[in-house]
N, C-alpha and C positions, 0 to 999 in steps of 0.2 A: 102383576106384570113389572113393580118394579126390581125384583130380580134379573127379569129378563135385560129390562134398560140399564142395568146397575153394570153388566156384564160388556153389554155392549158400548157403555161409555167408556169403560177400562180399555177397553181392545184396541178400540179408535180411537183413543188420547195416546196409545204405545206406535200405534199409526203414523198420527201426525207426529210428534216427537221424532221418529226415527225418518219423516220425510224432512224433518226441518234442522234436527244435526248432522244430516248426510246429503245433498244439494246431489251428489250423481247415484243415479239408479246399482244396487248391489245387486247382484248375481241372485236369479230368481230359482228355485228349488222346488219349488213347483211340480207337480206332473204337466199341468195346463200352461202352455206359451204362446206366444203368436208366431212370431219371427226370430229362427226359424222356429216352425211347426208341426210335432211328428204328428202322421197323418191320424184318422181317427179310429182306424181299426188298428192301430195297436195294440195288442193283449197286454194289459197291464198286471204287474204284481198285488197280491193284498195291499190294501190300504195300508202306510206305513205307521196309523196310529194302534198299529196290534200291538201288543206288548213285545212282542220281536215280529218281525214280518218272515213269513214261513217260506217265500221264494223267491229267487232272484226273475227278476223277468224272463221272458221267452226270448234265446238268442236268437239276433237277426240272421237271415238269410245270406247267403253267396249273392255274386256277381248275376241281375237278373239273368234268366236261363234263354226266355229268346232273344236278347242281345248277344249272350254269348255263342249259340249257335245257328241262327241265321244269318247266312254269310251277306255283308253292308249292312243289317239293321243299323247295328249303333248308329256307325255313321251318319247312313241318313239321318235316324232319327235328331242328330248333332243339327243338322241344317233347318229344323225346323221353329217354327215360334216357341215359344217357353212353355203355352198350355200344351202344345202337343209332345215336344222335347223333353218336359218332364213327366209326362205319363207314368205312373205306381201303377203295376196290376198284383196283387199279390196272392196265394192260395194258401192258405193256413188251413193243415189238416189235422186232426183231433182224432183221438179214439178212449174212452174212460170207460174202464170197466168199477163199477160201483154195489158195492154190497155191506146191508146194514144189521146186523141178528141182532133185532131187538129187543129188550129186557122183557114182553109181556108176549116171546115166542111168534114175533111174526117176523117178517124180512123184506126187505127190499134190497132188489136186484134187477143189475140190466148193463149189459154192453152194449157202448152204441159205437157209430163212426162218423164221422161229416166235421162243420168245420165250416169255413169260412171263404168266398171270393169276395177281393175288396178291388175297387177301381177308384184312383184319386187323379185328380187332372193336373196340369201343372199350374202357373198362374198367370191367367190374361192380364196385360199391362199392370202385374204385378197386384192386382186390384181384386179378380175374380176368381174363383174355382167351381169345380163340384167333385160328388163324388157318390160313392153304392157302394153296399155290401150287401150280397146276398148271403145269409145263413141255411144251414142245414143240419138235421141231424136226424140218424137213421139204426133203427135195430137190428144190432148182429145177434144178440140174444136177448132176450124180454118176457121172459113166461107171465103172464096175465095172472097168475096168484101170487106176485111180485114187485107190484106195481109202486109207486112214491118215491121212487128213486131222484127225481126232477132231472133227470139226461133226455127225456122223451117227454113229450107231450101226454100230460092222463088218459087212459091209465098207463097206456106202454104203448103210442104212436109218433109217428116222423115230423119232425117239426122241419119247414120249409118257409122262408120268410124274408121279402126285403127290410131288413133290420135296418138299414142307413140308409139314406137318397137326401141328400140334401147340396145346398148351394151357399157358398162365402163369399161375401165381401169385406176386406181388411184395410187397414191403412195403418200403416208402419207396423211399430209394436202398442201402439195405443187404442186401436180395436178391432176385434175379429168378429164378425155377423155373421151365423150357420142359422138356416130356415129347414125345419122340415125335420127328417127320421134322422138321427144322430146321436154319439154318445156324449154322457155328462157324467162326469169322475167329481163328485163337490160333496163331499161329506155324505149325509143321508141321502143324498142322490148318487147313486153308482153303478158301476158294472153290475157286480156282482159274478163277477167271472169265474165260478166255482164250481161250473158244469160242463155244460159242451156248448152253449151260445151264451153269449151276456144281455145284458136286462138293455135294451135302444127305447131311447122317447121320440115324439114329438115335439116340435114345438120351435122356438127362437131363442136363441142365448146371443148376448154379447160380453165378450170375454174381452179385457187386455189387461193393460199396465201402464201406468201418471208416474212418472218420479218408481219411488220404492214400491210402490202400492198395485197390488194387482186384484182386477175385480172381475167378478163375473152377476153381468143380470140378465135375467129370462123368463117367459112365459113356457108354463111345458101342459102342454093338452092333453098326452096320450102318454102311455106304458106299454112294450114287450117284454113282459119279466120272462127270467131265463129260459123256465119249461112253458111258455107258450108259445105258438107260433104267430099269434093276431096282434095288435092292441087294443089297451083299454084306455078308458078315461081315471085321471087319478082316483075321482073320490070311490069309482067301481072298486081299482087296484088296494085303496085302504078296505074296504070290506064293504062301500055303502052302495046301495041297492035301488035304481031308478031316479038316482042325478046326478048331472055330469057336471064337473070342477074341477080345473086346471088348478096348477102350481106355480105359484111366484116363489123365482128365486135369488138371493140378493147374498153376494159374499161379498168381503174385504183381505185380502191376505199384505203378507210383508215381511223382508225380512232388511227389519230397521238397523243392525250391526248387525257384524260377522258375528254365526252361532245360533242367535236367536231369530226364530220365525213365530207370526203370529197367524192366525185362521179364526174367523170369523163368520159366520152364514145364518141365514135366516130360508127355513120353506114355511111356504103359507097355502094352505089351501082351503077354501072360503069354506065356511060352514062344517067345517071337517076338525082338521087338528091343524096349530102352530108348533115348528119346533124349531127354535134356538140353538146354536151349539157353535162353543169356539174351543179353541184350544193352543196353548202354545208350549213350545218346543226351543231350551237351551243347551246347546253340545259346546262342549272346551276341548278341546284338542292338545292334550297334555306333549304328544311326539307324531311324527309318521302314520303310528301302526297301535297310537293310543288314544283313548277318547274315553268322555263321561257324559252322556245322555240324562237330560232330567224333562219331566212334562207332566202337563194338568191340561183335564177337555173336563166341559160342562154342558150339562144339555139339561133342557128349559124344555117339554111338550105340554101341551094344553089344548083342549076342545076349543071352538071359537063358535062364533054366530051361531047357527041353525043346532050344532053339536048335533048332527047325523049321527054321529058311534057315543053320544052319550057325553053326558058330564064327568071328565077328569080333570086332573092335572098330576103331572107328573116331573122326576127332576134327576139324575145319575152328574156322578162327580166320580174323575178317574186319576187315579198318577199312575206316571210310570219312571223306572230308574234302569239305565243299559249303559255295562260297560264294556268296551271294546278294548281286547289287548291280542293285536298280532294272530287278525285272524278270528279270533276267540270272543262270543257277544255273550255276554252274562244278563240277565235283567227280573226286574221282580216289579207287582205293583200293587194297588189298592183299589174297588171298585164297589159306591155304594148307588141305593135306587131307590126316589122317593117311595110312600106306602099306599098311594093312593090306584096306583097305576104300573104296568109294567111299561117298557120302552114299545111305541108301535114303530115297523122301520118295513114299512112294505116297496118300498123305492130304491133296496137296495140293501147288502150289508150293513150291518149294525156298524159305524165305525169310530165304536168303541176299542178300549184298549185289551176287555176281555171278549171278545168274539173269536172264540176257542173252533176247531173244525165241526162241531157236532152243536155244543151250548152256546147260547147267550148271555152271559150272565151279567142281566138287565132286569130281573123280574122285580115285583115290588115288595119293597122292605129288604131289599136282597144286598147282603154283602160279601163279596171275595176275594179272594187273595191268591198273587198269582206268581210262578216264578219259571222263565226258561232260559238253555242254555242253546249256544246254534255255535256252529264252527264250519268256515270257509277252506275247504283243504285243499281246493283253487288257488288259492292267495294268504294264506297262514302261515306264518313262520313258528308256530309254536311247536310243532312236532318236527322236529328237526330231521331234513333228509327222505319227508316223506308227504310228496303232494300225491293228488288228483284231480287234473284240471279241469272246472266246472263243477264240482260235486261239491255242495253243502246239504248240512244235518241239522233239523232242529227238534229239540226236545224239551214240551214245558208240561205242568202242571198247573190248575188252577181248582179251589172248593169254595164251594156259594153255601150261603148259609143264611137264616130268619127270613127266607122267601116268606110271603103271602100270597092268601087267593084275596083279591084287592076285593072282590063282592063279599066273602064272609069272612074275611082274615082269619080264616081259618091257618094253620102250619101248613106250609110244603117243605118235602123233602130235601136235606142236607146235599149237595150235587158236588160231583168229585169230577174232571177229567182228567186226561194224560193224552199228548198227542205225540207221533215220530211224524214227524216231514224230511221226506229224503228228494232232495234235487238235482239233478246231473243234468247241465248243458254240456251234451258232447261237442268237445273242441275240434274233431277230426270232421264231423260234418255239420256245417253251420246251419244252425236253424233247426235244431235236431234237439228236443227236449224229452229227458224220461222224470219221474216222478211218481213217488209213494208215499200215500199217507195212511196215515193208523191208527184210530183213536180208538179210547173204552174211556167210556162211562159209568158210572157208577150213584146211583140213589138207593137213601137209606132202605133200608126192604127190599130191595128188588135184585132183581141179576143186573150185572154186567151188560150193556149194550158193547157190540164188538164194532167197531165201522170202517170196511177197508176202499180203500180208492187209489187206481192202479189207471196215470195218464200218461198220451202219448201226444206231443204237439212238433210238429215239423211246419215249418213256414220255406216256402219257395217264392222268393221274388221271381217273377214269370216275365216283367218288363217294366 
C-alpha cells in the first residue's frame, strides 16, 4: 500500500500548493459542477482520458417544443415559483444498429430503438430539486443466433427501467447532495454510454468545490450496467456470488494554475477489490488555434479483506502526448499493466488512455503503444475554403504486446486495433446526431474481428 499512499500524497501536496498560491477559485473543467449544474441525464462524451476522445457531445436541443407551441405556456409558466418555472422534460431518442464478425466465425448482431425521458425540477428556495429518467430500449431486429451485442438485455430482450429517481439538496457551489438512482461520471465509476442506455447507481454522493478543490464523496449500493434492466449490488456486479457490498467513493480534483489539472479517486469495496487511480493533465496554449497536451494516470487495484475474487494485486501506468494545430489533433502514448492481474473495471469504462472501441489494453504484463489523428472540419482552418459544420473524424491505432494469463503466465496473443469514428452534429436541426464507427482487430493466429456501429441520437427538449 505504500504505493498507493505515495501517489496520493503527491496529488494532494499539488492540491494544497495550488489552493494556497491562488486565494480565488480558477475555472473548474470538470464534467461535474454544482452551480450552475447541467442536469443529470446529459449524454456525455468518452471520458476525455482516451488517448484522443472519439466524440464531440450530443448537441442540445431547440427551443423546448411545448413552450413554443402551446399558445401562453411560456408565459405562464414565467409566473410561476422557480421549481415549477424551471421544469426540464427532455426526450432523447436513440437507435444503434450493432454488428460484430468475430475472429472464431460467430456474430453478434441487433438493431434496437428507445432512448431516454428525463424530468428535472427546478429549484425550491434555491435549496431542493428532484428528478427521473425513465429508460428504454426495444428490438427492431435481434435474431436469437445473434445475441451479446449489449443494446438489449440477454440474450436479445427489451430493457425498460427507471434508471434515475432521485432528490438534491445544495448550498452554493460548495455542496450538492443526490439520494437514490443517479448518474456518477468519476473515473472507474461511469456511464459507460456506449450502447443505447448508460450504466445508473444507487446510492448518495456528495459533490462540490472549497477554494480550487472540487470533491466528490459517496456511498453507492446498487448497479444498472448498460445491458440490464434491474440493479445489482456491487460486489454481485464485480463477479461475487451471495454478498452484498457497497462502494465507497472519495475524489479530489483541481486545477491549481492555468493548464494544469489534477484527479485524484479512491473506490473501495469491502471484501472485494480497492482501486486507486489519479491522473494529471498539462496543456500550453502556444496561439488561438495551437495547443500541446501532455498527461500520466496510474492505477493501483488490489483484493482487500474477505478477497471474495481472490488474492491479487495489480497496477497500469499511462501517458499520453496531443497536439492541436487549427483544427487538427495529433496524439500518441504508452500503456503498461502490472503481471499479476489484469485491470477488473465492472462499474464502467476502463478510463484508461487505451480503451480503444473494441480492446482494453489493460491485461497483465501487457504493453502498448498508441497513436491517433482526429480533425474538426466544423471549426478547422487547416483545409483552406472547406468546412463541414459539426462533422469530425477520428482515426487511431493501437498494439498490445507480453500479455499473460496471470493463473499460468502462459503467452497471450500480440493484439493490434484500428478504429474510424466518424461524428456529425447536424447544424440545420438541433439536437440531431449521426455517428459511425469501425473497428478491426487483429490477434496473432487468428482472423480479423470486423466491428461495425451505425447511431442515431436526437434530443427534444419537450419543456
Amino acid at each position: 500500500m505504500l504505493r498507493v499512499g505515495g501517489m496520493f500524497v503527491l496529488v494532494l501536496s499539488g492540491l494544497l500548493l495550488g489552493w494556497h498560491t491562488h486565494t480565488q477559485a480558477q475555472p473548474n473543467t470538470t464534467q461535474t459542477q454544482t452551480t450552475p449544474r447541467a442536469p443529470l441525464n446529459v449524454t456525455l462524451p468518452e471520458p476525455k482520458e482516451h488517448l484522443l476522445t472519439p466524440s464531440e457531445p450530443t448537441p442540445t436541443g431547440d427551443v423546448p417544443l411545448l413552450r413554443r407551441f402551446i399558445p401562453g405556456l411560456a408565459d405562464q409558466m414565467k409566473e410561476l415559483t422557480p421549481f415549477l418555472r424551471d421544469t426540464s422534460l427532455i426526450l432523447h431518442l436513440r437507435t444503434f444498429y450493432f454488428n460484430s464478425l468475430n475472429s472464431n466465425d460467430t456474430q453478434n448482431e441487433a438493431w434496437a430503438f428507445g432512448g431516454w425521458l428525463a424530468y428535472k425540477s427546478g429549484w425550491l428556495w434555491d435549496t431542493f430539486a428532484v428528478g427521473a429518467v425513465g429508460y428504454t430500449s426495444q428490438p427492431l431486429y435481434a435474431p436469437e443466433t445473434t445475441p451479446g451485442t449489449n443494446l438489449l438485455a440477454p440474450p436479445q430482450n427489451p430493457i425498460l427501467v427507471w434508471g434515475q429517481a432521485y432528490g438534491q439538496l445544495r448550498y452554493k457551489d460548495y455542496a450538492l447532495l443526490t439520494g437514490y438512482r443517479q448518474l456518477v461520471d468519476e473515473g472507474y465509476v461511469n456511464l459507460n454510454d456506449t450502447r443505447m442506455v448508460p450504466n445508473t447507481l444507487e446510492g448518495v454522493t456528495l459533490t462540490g468545490k472549497v477554494g480550487p478543490v472540487g470533491y466528490n464523496v459517496g456511498y453507492l449500493t446498487a448497479i444498472k450496467v448498460r445491458e440490464e434492466g434491474s440493479f445489482q449490488n456491487m460486489a454481485e456486479a464485480a463477479g461475487v456470488l451471495g454478498h452484498n457490498r457497497g462502494l465507497i467513493l472519495t475524489r479530489l480534483s483541481s486545477d491549481p494554475f492555468p493548464g494544469l489539472y489534477l484527479f485524484a479517486a479512491n473506490y473501495y469495496v469491502p471484501d472485494v477489490f480497492n482501486t486507486a487511480y489519479g491522473h494529471a493533465e498539462y496543456t500550453y496554449d502556444f496561439a488561438k488555434d495551437t495547443s500541446f497536451k501532455i498527461g500520466i494516470q496510474y492505477t493501483d487495484q488490489r483484493s482487500v479483506g474477505a478477497q471474495f475474487l481472490g488474492n491479487f494485486a495489480t497496477w497500469n501506468v499511462g501517458t499520453r502526448a496531443i497536439f492541436e494545430w487549427r483544427g487538427l489533433a495529433m496524439g500518441a502514448g504508452f500503456t503498461a499493466t502490472g503481471d499479476n492481474a489484469a485491470l477488473s473495471t465492472p462499474y464502467g469504462a476502463w478510463p484508461g488512455y487505451f480503451h480503444f472501441q473494441v480492446t482494453d489494453f489493460d491485461q497483465a504484463n501487457q504493453n502498448a503503444w498508441g497513436a491517433g489523428v482526429r480533425y474538426d472540419f466544423g471549426g478547422g482552418t487547416l483545409i483552406p475554403g472547406f468546412r463541414i459544420p459539426g462533422l469530425a473524424v477520428l482515426l487511431r491505432y493501437a498494439e498490445g504486446t507480453n500479455a499473460v494469463n496471470p493463473s499460468t503466465h502462459a503467452d497471450l496473443p500480440r493484439v493490434r486495433e484500428g478504429d474510424l469514428d466518424i461524428t456529425w452534429n447536424i447544424p440545420w436541426l438541433k439536437g440531431l446526431q449521426l455517428r459511425l464507427r469501425n473497428a478491426y482487430v487483429a490477434q496473432s493466429g487468428d482472423r480479423v474481428q470486423q466491428q461495425f456501429r451505425i447511431i442515431v441520437n436526437y434530443e427534444i427538449p419537450l419543456l
